[in-house]
C-alpha positions in Angstrom: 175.9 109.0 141.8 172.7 109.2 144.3 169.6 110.7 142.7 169.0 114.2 143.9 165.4 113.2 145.5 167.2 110.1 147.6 169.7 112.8 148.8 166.6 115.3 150.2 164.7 112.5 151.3 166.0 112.4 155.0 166.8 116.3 155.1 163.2 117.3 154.1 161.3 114.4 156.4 163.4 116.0 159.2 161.7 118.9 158.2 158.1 118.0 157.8 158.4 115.8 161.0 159.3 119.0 162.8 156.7 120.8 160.7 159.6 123.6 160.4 158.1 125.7 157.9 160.8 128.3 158.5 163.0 126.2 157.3 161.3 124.4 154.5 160.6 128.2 153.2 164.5 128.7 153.0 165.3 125.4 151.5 163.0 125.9 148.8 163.9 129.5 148.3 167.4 127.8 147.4 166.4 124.4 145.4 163.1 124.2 143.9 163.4 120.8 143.2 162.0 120.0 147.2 158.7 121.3 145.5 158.9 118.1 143.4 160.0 115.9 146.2 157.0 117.2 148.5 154.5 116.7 145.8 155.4 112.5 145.4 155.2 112.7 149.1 151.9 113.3 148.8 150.9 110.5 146.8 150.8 108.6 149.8 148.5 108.6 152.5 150.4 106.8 155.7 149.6 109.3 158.3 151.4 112.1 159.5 154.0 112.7 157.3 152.1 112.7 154.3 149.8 115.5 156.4 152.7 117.3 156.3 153.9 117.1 152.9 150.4 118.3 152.0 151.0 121.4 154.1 154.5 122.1 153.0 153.4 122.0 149.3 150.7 125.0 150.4 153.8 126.6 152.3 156.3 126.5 149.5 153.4 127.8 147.0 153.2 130.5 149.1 156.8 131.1 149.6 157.3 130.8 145.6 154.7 133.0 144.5 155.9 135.7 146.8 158.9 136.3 144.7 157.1 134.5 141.3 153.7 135.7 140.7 151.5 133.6 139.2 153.3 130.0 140.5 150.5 129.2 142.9 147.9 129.5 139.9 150.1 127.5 137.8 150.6 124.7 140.5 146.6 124.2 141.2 145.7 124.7 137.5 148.6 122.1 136.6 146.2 119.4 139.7 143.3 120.2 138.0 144.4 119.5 135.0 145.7 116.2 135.8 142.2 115.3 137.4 141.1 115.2 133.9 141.3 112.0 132.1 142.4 114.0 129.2 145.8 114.3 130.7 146.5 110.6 131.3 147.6 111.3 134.8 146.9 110.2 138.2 146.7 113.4 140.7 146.7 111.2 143.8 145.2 113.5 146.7 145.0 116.1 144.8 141.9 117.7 146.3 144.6 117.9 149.9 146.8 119.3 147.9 144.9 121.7 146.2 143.0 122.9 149.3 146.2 123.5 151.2 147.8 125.8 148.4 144.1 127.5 148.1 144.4 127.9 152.5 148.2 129.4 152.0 147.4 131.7 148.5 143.3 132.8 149.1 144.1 135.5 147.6 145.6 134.0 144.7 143.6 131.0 144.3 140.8 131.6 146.4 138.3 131.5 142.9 139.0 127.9 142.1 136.3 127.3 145.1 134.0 125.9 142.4 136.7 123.5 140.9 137.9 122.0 144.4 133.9 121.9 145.8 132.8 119.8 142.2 135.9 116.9 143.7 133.1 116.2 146.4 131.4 114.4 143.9 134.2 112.1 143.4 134.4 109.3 145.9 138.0 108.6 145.8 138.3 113.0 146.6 135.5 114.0 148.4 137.4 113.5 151.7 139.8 115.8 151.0 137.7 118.3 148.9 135.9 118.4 151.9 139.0 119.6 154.3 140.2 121.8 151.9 137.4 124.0 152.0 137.6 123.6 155.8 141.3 125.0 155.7 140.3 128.0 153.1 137.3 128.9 155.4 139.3 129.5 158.4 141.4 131.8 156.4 138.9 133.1 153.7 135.5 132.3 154.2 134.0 134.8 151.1 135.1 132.2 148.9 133.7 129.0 150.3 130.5 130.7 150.9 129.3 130.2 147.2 129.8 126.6 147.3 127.1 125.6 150.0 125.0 124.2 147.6 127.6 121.2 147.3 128.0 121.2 150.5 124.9 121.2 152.6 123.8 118.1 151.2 126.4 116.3 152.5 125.2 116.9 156.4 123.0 113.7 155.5 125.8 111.9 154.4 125.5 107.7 155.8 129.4 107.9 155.2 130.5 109.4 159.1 134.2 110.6 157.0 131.9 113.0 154.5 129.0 113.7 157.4 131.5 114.8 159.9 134.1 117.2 157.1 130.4 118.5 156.3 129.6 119.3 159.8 133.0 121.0 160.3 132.9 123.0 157.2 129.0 123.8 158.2 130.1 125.3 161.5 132.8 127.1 160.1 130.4 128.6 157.6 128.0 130.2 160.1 126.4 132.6 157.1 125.2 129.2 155.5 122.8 128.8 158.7 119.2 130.2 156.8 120.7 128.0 154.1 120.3 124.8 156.1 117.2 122.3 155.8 116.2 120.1 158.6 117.3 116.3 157.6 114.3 114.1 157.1 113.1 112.4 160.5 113.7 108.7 158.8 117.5 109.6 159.2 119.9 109.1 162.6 123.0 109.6 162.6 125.6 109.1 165.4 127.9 111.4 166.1 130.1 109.9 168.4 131.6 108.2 165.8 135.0 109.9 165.5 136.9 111.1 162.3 140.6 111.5 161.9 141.6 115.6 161.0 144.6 117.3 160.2 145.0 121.2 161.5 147.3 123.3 162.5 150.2 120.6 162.6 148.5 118.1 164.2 146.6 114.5 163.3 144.2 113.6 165.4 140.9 112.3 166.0 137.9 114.0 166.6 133.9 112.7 167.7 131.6 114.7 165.0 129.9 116.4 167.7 132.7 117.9 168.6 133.0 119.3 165.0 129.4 121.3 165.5 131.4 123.5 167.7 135.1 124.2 166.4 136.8 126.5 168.7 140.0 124.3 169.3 140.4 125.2 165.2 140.7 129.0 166.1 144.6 130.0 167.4 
């Protein structure tokens, strides 16, 4: 008999190539187990598809909670938790993960800003700590305002992936403007260089100074 996963496999990637989130929010209502299969998913970064997986992990939180309370806690807790060497665990891309089911549960999870902001500090998570806090400030900017402090130093930055997340989640914080210092005069950056970004369904690249002004991230 064919494991359950191998038997979603094609179903669900039908759905995350579609980004169908109607859908996926029915299929999971009827088989929780697509929560597991989303989550593996995510383990790998190849692109697209795993962009998706990341956002229908933060659609099916949603969709759980609503009839569980509490699940969307559980599932970032259970991230975090596995980011500690205690746990013996590998959380690959975690911080994606948990800044997609932060964007889709604010409410619920919106005060683990402090846990998901501290990942910047790790190389191997600061990318995505980075864009999660992105994703929660288009949708709940009170809570990423406490976390500037880790933030704002990362506009000076050499590493164009970190400077240019930085300068997206700096213009999205527009409150963190008498907050900002002037970067020392030794230091030029180039912000042509372009980044690859994931919103609102779609991968695609983006020059930094494009980033300074965000208005295509606004529907």
């Amino acid at each position: 008999m064919k494991d359950k996963s191998a038997l979603l496999t094609p179903e669900i990637d039908d759905v995350l190539l579609h980004a169908d989130w109607d859908l996926l929010r029915e299929k999971v209502m009827q088989d929780r187990e697509i929560v597991r299969y989303l989550m593996r998913r995510a383990y790998v970064k190849d692109g697209l598809l795993f962009w998706r997986a990341v956002e229908g992990i933060g659609v099916a939180a949603e969709t759980i909670d609503a009839h569980r309370p509490g699940y969307a806690t559980e599932l970032v807790r259970r991230y975090l938790w596995l980011l500690n060497d205690e746990s013996g665990g590998t959380a690959w891309n975690a911080s994606e993960i948990i800044g997609s089911i932060m964007a889709h549960c604010p409410k619920q999870c919106g005060h683990f800003h402090w846990q998901l902001a501290r990942l910047i500090e790790d190389d191997s998570l600061s990318q995505g700590a980075l864009w999660g806090l992105a994703r929660l400030a288009l949708v709940s900017p009170e809570d990423v305002y406490p976390v500037a402090e880790l933030v704002l130093p990362v506009l000076e930055s050499p590493d164009p992936e970190l400077r240019g997340r930085a300068v997206l989640l700096k213009a999205l914080m527009p409150d963190w403007d008498d907050l900002v210092t002037q970067p020392s005069e030794d230091k030029e950056f180039d912000d042509s260089v372009e980044i690859e970004l994931y919103f609102h369904d779609r991968l695609q690249k983006y020059a930094i100074t494009e980033l300074y002004h965000p208005q295509f991230l606004y529907k």
